[in-house]
C-alpha positions in Angstrom: 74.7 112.8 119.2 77.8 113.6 120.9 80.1 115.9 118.3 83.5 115.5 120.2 82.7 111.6 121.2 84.6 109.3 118.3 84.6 105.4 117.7 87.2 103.3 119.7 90.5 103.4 117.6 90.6 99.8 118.0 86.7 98.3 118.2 86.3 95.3 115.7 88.0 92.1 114.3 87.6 91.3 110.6 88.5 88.1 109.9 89.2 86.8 106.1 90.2 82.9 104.7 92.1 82.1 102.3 89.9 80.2 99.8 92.3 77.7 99.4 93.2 77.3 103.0 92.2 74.1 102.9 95.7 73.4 100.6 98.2 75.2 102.7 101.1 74.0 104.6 99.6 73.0 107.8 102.0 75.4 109.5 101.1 77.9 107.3 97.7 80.8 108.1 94.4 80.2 107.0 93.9 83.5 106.7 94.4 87.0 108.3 92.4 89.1 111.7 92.7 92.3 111.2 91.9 94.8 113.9 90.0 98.2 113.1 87.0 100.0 113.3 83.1 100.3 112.2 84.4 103.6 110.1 87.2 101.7 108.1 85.6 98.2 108.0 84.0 98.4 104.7 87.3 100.0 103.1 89.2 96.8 104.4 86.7 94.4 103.4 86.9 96.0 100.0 90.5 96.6 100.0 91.0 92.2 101.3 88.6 91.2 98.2 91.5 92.4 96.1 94.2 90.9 97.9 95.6 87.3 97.1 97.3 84.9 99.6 101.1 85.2 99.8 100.7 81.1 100.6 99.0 80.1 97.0 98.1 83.0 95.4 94.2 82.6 95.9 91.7 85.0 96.9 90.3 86.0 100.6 86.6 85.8 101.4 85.7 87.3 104.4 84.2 85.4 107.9 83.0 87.2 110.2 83.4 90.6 112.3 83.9 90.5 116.0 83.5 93.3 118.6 87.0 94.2 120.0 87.4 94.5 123.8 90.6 97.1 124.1 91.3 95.5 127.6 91.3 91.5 125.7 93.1 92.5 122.8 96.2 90.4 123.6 93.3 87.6 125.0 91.7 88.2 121.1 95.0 87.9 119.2 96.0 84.5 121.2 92.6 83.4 120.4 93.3 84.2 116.3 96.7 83.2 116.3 96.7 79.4 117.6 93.0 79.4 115.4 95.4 80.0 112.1 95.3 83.7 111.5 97.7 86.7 110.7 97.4 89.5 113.2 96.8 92.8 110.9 96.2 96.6 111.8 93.7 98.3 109.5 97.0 100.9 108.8 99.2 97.2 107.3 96.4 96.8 104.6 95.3 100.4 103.7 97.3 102.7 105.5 97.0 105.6 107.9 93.9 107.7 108.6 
């Protein structure tokens, strides 16, 4: 195992729904994308099942998880925003490293 190699700042997608999505505005999100890593994905998912929705006050669920190509971020956050979702950084929902 390489010591001095680390994880990709920016690696994975973690996608969460509002469970009341269904309900919102139709301009309004469905839900947020939030861009991180394998190290911090579990403290997000955790952090998100406590979160409500700004929208209607309900509850996230999370999706899915995506890999993150660094060169197709912009092609990735496109792709989230016209599907519904808030673009996030990992550091918006729990802070720095």
């Amino acid at each position: 195992m390489c010591e001095t190699c680390e994880e990709p700042r920016w690696s994975t997608w973690l996608l969460f729904n509002c469970s009341n999505y269904e309900n919102h505005p139709e301009d309004a999100e469905i839900g947020i994308a939030v861009i991180t890593n394998q190290e911090r994905s579990a403290l997000i998912t955790s952090t998100m099942s406590e979160r409500i929705c700004t929208v209607c006050g309900s509850e996230f669920s999370p999706v899915t998880e995506e890999s993150a190509l660094t060169p197709h971020l912009t092609h990735d956050i496109d792709r989230f925003k016209s599907s519904g979702y808030a673009i996030m950084k990992d550091v918006e929902i729990v802070g720095e490293y």
